[in-house]
BADOFI-106938 format. One record per residue: x negated, y, z negated of N, C-alpha, C in turn; residue in one letter. Coordinates in steps of 0.02 Angstrom, whole numbers, plus 50000, padded with zeros to 5 digits. Each point is the difference from the previous one (the first is absolute). Example, Ala and Ser with C-alpha at 12.3 -4.5 7.8 and 13.67 -1.06 7.14 Angstrom:
<seses>
493404971649610500455005950000499555006050000A 500185005350036499585005949997500395005549963S 
</seses>
This chain:
<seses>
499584994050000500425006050000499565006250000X 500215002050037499655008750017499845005649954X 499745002649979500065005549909499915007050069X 499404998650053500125007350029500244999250081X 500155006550029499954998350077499295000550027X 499495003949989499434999150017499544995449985X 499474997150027499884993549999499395002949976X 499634994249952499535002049967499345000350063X 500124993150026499384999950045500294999750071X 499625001950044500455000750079499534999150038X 499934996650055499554994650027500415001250087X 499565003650050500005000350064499654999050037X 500034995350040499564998450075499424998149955X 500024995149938499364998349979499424994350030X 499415000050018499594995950047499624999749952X 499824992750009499095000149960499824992150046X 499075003450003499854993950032499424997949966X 499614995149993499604997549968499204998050066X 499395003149983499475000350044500205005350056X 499314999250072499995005950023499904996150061X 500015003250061500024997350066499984994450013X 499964995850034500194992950029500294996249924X 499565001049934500264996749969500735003549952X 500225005650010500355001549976500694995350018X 500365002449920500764994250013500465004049948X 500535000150052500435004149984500514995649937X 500185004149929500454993849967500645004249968X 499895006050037500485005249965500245003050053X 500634999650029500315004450073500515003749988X 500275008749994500365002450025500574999449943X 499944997749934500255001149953500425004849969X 500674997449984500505007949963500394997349954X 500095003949939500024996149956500245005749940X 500374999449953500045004749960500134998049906X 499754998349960500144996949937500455008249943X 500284998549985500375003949952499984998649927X 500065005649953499975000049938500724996349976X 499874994949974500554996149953500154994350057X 499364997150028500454990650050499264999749995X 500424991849996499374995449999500024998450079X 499534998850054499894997450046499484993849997X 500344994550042499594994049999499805000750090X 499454998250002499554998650067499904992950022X 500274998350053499814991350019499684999150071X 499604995649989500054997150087499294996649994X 499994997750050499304995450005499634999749967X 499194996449989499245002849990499645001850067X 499785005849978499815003250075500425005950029X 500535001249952500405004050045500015007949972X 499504999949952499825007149994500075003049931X 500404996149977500455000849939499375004749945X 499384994649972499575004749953499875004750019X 499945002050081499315005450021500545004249991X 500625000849993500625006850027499994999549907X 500014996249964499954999449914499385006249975X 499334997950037499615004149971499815005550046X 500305002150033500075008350041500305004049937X 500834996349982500205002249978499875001549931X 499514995649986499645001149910499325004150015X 499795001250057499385006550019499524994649974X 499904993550013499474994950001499595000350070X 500495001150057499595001950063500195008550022X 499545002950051500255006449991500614997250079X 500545004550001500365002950075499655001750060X 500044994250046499495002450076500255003050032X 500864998350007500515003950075500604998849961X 500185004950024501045000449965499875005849926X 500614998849984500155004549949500164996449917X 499615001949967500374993549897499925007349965X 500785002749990500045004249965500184998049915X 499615004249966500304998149920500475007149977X 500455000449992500415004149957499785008350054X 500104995750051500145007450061499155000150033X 499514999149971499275001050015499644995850028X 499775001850062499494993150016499504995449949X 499864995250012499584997749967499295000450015X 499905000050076499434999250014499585007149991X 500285006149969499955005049970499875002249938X 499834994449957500125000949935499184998249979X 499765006949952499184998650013500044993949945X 499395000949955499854993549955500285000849936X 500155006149993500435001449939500564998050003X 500515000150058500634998949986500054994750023X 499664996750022499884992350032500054995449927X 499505004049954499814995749931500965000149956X 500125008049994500654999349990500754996750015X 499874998450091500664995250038499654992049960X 499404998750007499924994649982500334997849926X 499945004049954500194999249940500704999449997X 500505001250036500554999250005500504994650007X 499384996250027500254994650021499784993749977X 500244995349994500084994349968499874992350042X 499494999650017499834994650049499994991749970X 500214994850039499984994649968499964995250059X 499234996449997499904996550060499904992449982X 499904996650039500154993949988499394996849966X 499385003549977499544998349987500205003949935X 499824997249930500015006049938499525004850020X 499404996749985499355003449997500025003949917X 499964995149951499985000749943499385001449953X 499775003349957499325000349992500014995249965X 499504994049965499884996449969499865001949936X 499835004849972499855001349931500495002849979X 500475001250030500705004749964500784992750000X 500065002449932500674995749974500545002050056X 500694997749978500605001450071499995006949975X 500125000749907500365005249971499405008350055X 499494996250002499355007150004500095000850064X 500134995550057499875002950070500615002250018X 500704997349965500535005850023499825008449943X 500014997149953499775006449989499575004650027X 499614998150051499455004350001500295003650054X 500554998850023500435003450059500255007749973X 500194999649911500315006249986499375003749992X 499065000149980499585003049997500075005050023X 500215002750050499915006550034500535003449965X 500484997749975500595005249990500115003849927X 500375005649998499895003749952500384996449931X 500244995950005500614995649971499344999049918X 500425000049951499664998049930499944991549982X 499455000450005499634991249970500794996249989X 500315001849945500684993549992500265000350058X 500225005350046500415000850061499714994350025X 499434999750038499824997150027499684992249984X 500034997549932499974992449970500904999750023X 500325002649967500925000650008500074996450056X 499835002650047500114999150093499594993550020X 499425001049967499814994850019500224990149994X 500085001749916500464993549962500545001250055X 500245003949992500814997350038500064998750068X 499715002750029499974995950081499524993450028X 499714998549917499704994350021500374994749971X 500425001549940500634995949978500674998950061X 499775007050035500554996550046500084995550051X 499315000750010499534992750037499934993849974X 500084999949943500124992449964499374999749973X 499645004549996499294999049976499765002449901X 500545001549985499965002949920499724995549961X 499734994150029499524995049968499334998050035X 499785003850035499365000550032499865007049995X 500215004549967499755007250007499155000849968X 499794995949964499054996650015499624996950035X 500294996150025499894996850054499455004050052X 499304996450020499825000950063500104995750034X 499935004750072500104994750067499824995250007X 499464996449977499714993250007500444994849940X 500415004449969500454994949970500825001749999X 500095004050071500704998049994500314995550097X 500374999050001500284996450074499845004850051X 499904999650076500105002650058500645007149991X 500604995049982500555003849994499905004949954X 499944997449944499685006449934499665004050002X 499364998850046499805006150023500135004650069X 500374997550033500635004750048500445003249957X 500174997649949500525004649960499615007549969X 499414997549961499735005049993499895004550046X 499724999050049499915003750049500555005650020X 500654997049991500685002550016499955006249948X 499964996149946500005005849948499645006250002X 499374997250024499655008649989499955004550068X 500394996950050500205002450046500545003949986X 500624999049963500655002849985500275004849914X 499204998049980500095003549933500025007549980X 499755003650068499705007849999500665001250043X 500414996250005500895002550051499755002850040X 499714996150072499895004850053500475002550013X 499985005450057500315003550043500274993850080X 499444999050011499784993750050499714994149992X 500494993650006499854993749966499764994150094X 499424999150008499634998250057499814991049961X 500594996650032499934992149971499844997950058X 499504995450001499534994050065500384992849971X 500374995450000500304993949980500025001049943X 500275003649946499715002249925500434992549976X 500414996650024500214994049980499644995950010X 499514998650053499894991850040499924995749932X 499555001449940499704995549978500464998849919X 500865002050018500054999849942500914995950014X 500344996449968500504996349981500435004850031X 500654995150022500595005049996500425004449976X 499974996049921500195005449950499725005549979X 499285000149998499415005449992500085003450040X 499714999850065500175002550081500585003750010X 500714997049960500645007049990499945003649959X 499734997649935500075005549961499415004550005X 499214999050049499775006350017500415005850054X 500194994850022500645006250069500345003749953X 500304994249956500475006549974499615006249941X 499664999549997499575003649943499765005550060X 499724997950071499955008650046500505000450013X 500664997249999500585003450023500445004149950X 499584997649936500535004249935499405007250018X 499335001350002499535003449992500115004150078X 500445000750054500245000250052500565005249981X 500494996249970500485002049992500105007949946X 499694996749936499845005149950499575005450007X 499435000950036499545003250004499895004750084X 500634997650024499765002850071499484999050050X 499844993949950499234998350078500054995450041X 499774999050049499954994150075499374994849978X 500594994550039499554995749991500074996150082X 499474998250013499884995150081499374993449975X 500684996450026499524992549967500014994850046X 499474998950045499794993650030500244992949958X 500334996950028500314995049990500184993850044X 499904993549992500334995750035500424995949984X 500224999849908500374998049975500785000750012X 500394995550036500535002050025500675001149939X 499884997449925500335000849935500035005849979X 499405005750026500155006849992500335005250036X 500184998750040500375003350074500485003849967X 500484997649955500555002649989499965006349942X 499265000349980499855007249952499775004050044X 500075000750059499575005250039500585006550016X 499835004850030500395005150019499985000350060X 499344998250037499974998950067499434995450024X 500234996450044499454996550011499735000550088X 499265002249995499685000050049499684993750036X 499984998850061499774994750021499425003550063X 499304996349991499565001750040499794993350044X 499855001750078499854994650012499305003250059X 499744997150014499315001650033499935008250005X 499785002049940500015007049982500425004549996X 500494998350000500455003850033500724999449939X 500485006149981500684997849945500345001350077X 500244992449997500544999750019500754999350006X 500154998849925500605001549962499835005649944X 500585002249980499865004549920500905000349989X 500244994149948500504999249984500295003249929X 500395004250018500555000549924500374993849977X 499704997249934500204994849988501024999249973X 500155004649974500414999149971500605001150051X 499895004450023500625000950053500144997150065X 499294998050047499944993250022500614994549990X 499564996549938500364994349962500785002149988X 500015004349979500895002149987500464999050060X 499505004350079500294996350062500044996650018X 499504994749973500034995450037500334994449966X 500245000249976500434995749917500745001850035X 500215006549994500585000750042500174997650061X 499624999350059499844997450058500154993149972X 499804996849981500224993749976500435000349973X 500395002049961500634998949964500505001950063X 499805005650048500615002850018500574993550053X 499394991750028500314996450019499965000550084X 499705005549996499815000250077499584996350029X 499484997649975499474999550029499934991549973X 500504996050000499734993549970499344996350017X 499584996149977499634996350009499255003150019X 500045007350009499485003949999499454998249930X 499435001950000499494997049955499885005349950X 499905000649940499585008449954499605003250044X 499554997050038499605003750036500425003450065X 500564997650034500215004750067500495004549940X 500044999349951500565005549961499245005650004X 499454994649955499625010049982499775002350064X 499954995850066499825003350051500565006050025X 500774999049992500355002650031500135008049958X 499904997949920500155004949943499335006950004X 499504995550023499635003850010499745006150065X 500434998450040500475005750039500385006549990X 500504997749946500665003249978499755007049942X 500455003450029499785009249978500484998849932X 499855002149969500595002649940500185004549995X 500485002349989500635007350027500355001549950X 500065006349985500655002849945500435004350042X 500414998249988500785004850016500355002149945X 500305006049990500305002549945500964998250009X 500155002849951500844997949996500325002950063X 500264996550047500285005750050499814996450070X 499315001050000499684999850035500074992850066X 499735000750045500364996850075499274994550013X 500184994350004499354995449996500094998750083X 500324997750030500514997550059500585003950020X 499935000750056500535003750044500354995250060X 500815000149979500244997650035499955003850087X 499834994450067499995000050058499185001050018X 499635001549940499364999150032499694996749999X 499334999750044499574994050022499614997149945X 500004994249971499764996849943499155001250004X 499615003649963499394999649993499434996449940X 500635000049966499554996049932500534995549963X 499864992049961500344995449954499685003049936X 500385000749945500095001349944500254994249929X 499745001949949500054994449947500205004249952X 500545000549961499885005449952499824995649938X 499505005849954499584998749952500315003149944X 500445004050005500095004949911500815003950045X 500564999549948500505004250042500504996250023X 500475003950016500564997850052500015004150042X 500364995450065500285003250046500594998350031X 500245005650039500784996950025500115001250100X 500344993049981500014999850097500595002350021X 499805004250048500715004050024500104998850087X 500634997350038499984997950055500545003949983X 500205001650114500485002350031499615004850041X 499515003449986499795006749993500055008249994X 499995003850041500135004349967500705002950027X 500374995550049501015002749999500204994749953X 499594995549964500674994449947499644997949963X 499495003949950499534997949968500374996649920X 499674994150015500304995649919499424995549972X 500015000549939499634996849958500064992549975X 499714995550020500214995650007499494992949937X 499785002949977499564997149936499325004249968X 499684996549999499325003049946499514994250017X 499385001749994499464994649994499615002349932X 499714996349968499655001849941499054997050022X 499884998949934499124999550008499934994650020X 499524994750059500044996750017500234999050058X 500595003150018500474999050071499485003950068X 500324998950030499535003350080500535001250043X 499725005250054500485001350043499575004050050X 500225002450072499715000950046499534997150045X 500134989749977499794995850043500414998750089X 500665002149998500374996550040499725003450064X 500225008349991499695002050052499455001450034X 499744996749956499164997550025499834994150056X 500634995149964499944994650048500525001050049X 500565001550000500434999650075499885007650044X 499415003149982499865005950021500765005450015X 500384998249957500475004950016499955006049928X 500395006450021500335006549970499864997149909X 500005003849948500264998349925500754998150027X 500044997549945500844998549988500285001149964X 499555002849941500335002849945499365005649968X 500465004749949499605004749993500024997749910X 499215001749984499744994349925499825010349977X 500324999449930499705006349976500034998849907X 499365002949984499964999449936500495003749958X 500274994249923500355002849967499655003949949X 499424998049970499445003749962499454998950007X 499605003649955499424998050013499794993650057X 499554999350026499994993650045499324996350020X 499594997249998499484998050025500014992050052X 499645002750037499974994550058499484995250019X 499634994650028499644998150029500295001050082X 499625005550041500144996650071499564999150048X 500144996850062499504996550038500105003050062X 499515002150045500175001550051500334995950066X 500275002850060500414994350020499274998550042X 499374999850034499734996350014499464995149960X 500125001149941499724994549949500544995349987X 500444999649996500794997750015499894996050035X 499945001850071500174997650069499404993649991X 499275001049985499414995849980500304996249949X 500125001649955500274993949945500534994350033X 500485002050021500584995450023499804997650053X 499465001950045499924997950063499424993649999X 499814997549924499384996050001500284992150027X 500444999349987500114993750018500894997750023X 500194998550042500774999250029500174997849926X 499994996649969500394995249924500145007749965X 499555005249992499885003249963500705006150011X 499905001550074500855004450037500264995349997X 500154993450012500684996549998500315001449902X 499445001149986500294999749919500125009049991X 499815003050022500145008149985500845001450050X 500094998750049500354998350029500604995749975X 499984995949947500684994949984500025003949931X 499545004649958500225003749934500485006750041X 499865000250054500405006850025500714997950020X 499994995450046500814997950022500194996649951X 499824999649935500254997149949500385007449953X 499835005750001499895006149975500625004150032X 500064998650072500425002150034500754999549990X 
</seses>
């Protein structure tokens, strides 16, 4: 969920290539991208597909070669060594390697995260106990690394990554090496620290059990984002799409392909969604609201029911290419999913079974 409209970090036409003539290789192409204060974003796709190198641009681990990585309106690749040292501090990195010092207990190396800050000695033992209790670790807080698990020391790691409340939370698999139950309750611990605090988090992931805490999920594939999904409203379309009965035997995946099309729309009380006698340009799902269908048109206009959340309308004249037939206008408030009619026309047109079935919900309707 969103806390601002401006996006903390904003990412255009980003390139990065690795070496220099013949051997140069491109692993970063043409990138756009925008993370916002208050969502968690999860990052997926291959090995190889770019995922760390676009991770540490964005943590100023490599500098910006081509394109634009703005932080809070300002270039980055602008920022001398002072404020470089400052964005760094902001942020909260957690890679799949701890990289733990060996002479420091769990309790000392998350702590050593609050060192810089003006916070008073208990503040910072306070913070420390408690986010390592929330890790399950309130019985290793002595513990060195050479005597606690793989996983135990990924947790730590988590910890002194998240104890100074970044601004910007930069996770590399911050799960791989840890249980399912552990592995949610670190998600949910940046998503409460997300939520409460106003900061972003983008987390490389291939764990498919976490999908459903994300706000959006990006998918990269040979350098390149080639999806960047709103998770929640997506899913809401595409859940309706399935319920609405249209589309039998279709798979989750042709629902989020089709949902992930569909504009979302507000209309106020009053207001005219559909006009009777004109040319059908978009199918509609309503999401929030009523509405009421009015046929005859406008010499014998009558009201002839309501559709509520869930229902759809402005399929028919999509498919028999004829006029509206009725005029659909909101009774209040109203919100929509709709689709355009040539994403329409592509959906129904994938397979004959697929119009014979869009086709027998309509003369059934009739």
């Amino acid at each position: 969920m969103r806390e601002s409209q401006e996006p903390f970090i904003r990412i255009r036409d980003l390139s990065f290539a690795y070496g220099q003539g013949e051997a140069r290789k491109e692993v970063l192409s043409q990138n756009n991208m925008e993370l916002y204060p208050g969502e968690l974003v999860i990052m997926s796709g291959p090995s190889g597909s770019g995922k760390t190198t676009l991770l540490s641009l964005i943590g100023a681990l490599r500098s910006v070669q081509e394109g634009s990585l703005k932080v809070g309106g300002d270039e980055l690749k602008d920022f001398d060594t002072r404020a470089l040292l400052y964005y760094r501090r902001k942020i909260g990195f957690i890679f799949q390697h701890h990289n733990l010092f060996p002479a420091l207990t769990a309790f000392e190396s998350v702590r050593m995260a609050l060192d810089s800050s003006d916070l008073p000695a208990t503040e910072r033992n306070s913070r420390t106990r408690e986010i390592l209790e929330r890790l399950g670790l309130s019985h290793r807080l002595n513990n060195k690394p050479d005597s606690l698990s793989g996983g135990q020391r990924q947790r730590v790691a988590i910890g002194r990554a998240l104890v100074h409340r970044p601004s910007l939370i930069l996770a590399d698999e911050p799960t791989a090496a840890l249980d399912k139950e552990t592995g949610r309750n670190v998600v949910d611990l940046m998503k409460e620290l997300v939520r409460s605090k106003g900061s972003t988090a983008l987390m490389v992931t291939h764990d498919s059990r976490l999908l459903d805490a994300a706000d959006r999920i990006v998918h990269m594939m040979d350098g390149r984002i080639v999806s960047n999904v709103l998770v929640a409203p997506v899913v809401d379309a595409a859940t309706l799409l399935r319920d609405s009965g249209l589309f039998p035997g279709s798979t989750p995946s042709e629902f989020l392909e089709v949902a992930q099309k569909m504009a979302r729309l507000r209309y106020q009380a009053g207001e005219t969604i559909i006009t009777f006698g004109e040319e059908g340009d978009r199918f509609y799902v309503l999401r929030e609201g009523e509405v009421e269908v009015e046929t005859g048109g406008p010499t014998a206009p009558k009201v002839v029911g309501t559709i509520q959340r869930g229902g759809f309308f402005g399929e028919r004249a999509l498919i028999s290419r004829e006029p509206r037939a009725a005029t659909i206008r909101a009774r209040g408030p109203v919100e929509v999913y709709a689709l355009d009619k040539d994403d329409f026309d592509a959906a129904i047109a994938r397979t004959k079974t697929f119009q014979d079935q869009m086709l027998s919900v309509i003369f059934s309707r009739s």
